[in-house]
Structure formats: structure tokens, C-alpha cells
N, C-alpha and C positions, 0 to 999 in steps of 0.2 A: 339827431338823437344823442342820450349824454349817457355815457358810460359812468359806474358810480360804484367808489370804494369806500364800503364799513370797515372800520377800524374798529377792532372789537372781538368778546367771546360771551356777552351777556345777554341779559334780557332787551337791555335796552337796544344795544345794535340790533339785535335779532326784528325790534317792532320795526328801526332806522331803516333797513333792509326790506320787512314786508310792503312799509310802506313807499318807499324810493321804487317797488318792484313795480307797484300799482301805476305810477305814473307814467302818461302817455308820452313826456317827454324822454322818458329813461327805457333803452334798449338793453341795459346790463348791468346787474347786479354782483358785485365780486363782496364778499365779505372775510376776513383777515384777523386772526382763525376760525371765527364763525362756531358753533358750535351744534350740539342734535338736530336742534330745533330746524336751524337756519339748513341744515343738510339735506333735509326732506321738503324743502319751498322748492315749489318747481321753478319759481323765475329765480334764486338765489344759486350763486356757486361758491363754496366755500375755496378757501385757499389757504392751505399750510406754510403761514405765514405768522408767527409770534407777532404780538400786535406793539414788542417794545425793539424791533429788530427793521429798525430807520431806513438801514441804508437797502435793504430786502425790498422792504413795500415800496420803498421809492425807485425803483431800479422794474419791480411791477407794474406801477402806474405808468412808468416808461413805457413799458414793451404794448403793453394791454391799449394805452393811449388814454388814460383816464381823465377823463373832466371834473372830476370831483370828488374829493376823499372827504369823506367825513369821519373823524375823530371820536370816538366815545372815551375809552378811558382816561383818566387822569397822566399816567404815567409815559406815554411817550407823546404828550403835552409836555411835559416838564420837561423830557429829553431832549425837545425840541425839534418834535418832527412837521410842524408846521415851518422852522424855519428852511431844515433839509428840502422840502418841496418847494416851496417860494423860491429856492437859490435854484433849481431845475423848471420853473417856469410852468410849476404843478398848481394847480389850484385845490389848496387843503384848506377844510373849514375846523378852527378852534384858535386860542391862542398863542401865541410866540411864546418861545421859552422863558422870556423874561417877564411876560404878562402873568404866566402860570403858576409861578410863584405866589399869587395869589390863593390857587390854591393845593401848590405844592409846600410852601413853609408857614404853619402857625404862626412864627412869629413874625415873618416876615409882613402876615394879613394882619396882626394884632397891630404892626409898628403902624402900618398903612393908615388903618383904621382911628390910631390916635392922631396921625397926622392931618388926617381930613374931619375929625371930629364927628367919624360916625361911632353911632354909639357900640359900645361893647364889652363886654366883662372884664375887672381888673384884674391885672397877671403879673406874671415875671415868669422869665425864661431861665433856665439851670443847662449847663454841661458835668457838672460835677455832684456826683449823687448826696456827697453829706453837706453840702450847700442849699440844697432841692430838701432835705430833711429839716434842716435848720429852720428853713424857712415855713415849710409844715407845721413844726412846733411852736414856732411864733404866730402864725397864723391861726389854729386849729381849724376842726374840720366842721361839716363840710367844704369839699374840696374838690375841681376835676382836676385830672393828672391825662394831658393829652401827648401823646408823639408828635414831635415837629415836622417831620415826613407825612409822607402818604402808608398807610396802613391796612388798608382797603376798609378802613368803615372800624376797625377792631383797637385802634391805638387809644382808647378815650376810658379813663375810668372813672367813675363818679364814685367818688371814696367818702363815704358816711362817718371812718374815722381811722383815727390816725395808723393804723395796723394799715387797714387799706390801703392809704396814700403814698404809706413806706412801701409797703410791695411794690406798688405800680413803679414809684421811681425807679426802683431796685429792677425790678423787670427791665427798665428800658435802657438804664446808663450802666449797669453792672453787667447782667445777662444776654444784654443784645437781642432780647427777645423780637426787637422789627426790627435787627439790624442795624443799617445809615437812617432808618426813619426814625427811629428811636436813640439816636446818638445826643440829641435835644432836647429836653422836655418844657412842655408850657404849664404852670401850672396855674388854674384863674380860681375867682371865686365862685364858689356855688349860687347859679340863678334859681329863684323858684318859678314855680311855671308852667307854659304848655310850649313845647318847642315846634315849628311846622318848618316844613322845605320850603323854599319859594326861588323860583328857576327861574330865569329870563332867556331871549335870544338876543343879543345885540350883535351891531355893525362897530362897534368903537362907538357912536355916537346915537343912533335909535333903537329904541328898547321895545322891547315886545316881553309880556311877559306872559307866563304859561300859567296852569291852573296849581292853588298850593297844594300841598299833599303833608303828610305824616305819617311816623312809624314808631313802632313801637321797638327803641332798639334794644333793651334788658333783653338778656335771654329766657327767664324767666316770668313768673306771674310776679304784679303788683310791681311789676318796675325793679325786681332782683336780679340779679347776675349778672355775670359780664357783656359789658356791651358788644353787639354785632353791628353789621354791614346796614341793618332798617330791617329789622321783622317786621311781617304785618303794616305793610302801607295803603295807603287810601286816599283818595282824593274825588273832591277838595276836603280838605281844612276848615270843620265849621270855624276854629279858634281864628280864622282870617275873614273877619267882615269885610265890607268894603269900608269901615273906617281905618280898619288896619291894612288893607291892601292899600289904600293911602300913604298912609303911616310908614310903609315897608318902600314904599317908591321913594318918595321924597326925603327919608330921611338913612337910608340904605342904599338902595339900586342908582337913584340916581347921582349919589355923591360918591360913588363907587367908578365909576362907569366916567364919570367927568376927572374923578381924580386919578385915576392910571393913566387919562387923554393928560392930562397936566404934567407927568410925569415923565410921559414919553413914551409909555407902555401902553399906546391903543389896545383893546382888548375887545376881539373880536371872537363868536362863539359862546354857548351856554355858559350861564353866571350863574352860580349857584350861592346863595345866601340863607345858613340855617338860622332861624330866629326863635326867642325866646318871648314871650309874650305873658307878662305878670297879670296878677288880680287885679290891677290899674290900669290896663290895658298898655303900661306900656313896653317899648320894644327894646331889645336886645342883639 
């Protein structure tokens, strides 16, 4: 029987957890810090345990004897708590620190992406706020203005015009408003559109993919206000036929997934890929 740690304080761990509880092969469910929900599952045990605090949860999985941690968040993926467990002979599922960069640094996923020729929005990346203006101005707007870090879903502004686009910059390279995640900013061109989520599982090399979803991230009606974390999600995706679930494989997922194997950076664990999808059906 497999002892089994969430990694996590979300919706998502919490289902990760219900369901890990269900199976006959798993005897125990520990989740790290788990949150209301996960507190009242009778097969779940929560544990006070920060979920970006490596050397804790592995020194946990030690004592507990755990078989399997599963990782939810982004953030200590990047920290690299998949490597910390591999080096103690823990079996953690997501990616290496160096994989996650994928999707811990915008531009690091923008270079990737021009380098294996999957498609994606024209950019340039700024450290210096009146460089990030200049280049606003030369441009106009529309415009998105993203955080290079992890932001939890909030670092992305779609700036309709130039007043916009200067705040957000100003927000993130003056104010520090996300910190180290906003030390950088991406700033690309405006797609038009329908955007959807489209998730996978892979091993480094077989892909499994899950059902698409979308949300409506404006905080307000008609697509206003500043962007959140995914309001209002649902799933599936009518804007995902199976011509573009095609589309999204072959021309995304799996030149994704081949090109971090090429690079050196196998990438094992949820793949997440947001895509844009025009009046022409095609992808972004």
C-alpha cells in the first residue's frame, strides 16, 4: 500500500487528495498545507507544512516513508523540490528545476518557443522601465504587459492603451509590485481571440492529454478589469474541436515535450499550454 503526499493549499490538491484517497492502492493521504476543505476528508490529513519549504517536506516524506509526492504548485517546482527529493531517493512527481522554467520564466518559454518554432506571440523582454516605454510608444497599443516570474495568475495586463501599458510597466520594474517576479517584464502583441487551457500529463516522452477548459480571467463583465488567477472556469472548451485538439498536439504539445528531451531538460509532470485561437482557426 503507497503512502501519498499533496503538495499544495488549493482546489486542485484538494481534488489530487480526494481522489489519491479513493484508491485501493493508497493507505494515506498526507496533504502540505492542505487547506478547510482537505481538513474535514476523513481519509486526508493535513500537515503544517508551507508547500515552498523543500527541505521540511522532504525530511517529512523521510520520516512518514512516503511513496509519492505529488506537486501542485508552480513555486517550489521552480525551487526545485523535485530535485531535493530525487537526491534522497524520494519519488516526486513534476518537473526539475531546470525544466520548470518553462513555466517559471516568460521569457525563458518565449526563447524556447522561438527556438523550436512553436508558434507564439511577438515580444521583447525589458529590465529597464523607460526602455519598456520607449518601446510601447513605438509600438502602440493594443498591448499585453506580463511579469516574467510566477505571479499566481495576476501578473498579465491587457492594456487597450498607452496609459495602461505605462502603469503596468511602472507597476512591475519601479514599484515592485510582484517583487522578483516582476523584476522583468514581457511585453508581446495583442492576439484576438478565444484563449482555452489545454493541460497534459507526460513522462518526458508519452503524452496524455486531459480535457480543455477556460476562464474568464477580467475581473469584471465584458472582459474589464484586471486580470485574476481564471474566474469562472469550465470545461471542455467548445473553441477546442478535435481539429484543434489536433492542431494544439502537433503543433504545441508535442514539439514542446520533444524539445526540453533535446535540450536536456526531460520534462516530466503537468504541461500546461494557454492558447489563443483566432477567426481562422488558427493557434497561438
Amino acid at each position: 500500500m503507497m503512502r501519498v503526499l499533496i503538495v499544495g493549499s488549493g482546489g486542485r490538491e484538494h481534488a489530487l487528495a480526494w481522489k489519491a484517497s479513493l484508491s485501493p492502492l493508497v493507505s494515506d493521504v498526507f496533504v502540505a498545507p492542505g487547506n478547510g476543505g482537505t481538513e474535514l476528508e476523513p481519509l486526508i490529513k493535513n500537515v503544517p507544512i508551507h508547500s515552498n519549504n523543500i527541505d521540511d517536506l522532504a525530511d517529512f516524506a523521510l520520516q512518514k516513508r512516503i511513496d509519492l509526492t505529488i506537486v501542485g504548485p508552480e513555486d517550489p517546482l521552480v525551487l526545485g523540490i523535485t530535485d531535493k527529493f530525487k537526491s534522497l531517493n524520494l519519488n516526486c512527481f513534476g518537473p526539475s528545476k531546470d525544466a520548470a522554467q518553462l513555466e517559471g520564466s516568460k521569457d525563458f518559454m518565449k526563447k524556447f518557443l522561438i527556438r523550436h518554432n512553436i508558434p507564439t506571440a511577438t515580444y521583447q523582454s525589458f529590465i529597464d522601465a523607460d526602455e519598456a516605454i520607449l518601446y510601447i510608444k513605438k509600438q502602440g497599443c493594443p498591448l499585453v504587459i506580463k511579469a516574467d516570474g510566477l505571479a499566481a495568475g495576476k501578473g498579465v495586463t491587457v492594456a487597450h492603451n498607452e496609459k495602461e501599458a505605462i502603469r503596468a510597466v511602472e507597476k512591475c520594474l519601479n514599484n515592485n509590485v510582484f517583487g522578483e517576479a516582476g523584476s522583468k517584464v514581457i511585453i508581446e502583441e495583442f492576439l484576438e481571440g478565444e484563449e482555452a487551457s489545454f493541460i497534459v500529463l507526460t513522462d518526458g516522452q508519452t503524452v496524455l492529454p486531459f480535457a480543455s477548459s477556460q476562464d474568464h480571467k477580467a475581473r469584471d463583465n465584458n472582459d474589464l478589469g484586471p486580470n485574476t488567477g481564471g474566474m469562472g472556469a469550465y470545461s471542455p472548451a467548445p473553441v477546442v474541436t478535435d481539429a484543434i485538439h489536433k492542431k494544439i498536439m502537433n503543433q504545441i504539445i508535442f514539439p514542446t515535450v520533444q524539445g526540453m528531451k533535446k535540450e536536456g531538460l526531460e520534462y516530466c509532470g503537468f504541461l500546461y499550454a494557454g492558447v489563443m485561437i483566432d477567426s481562422e482557426k488558427k493557434i497561438k
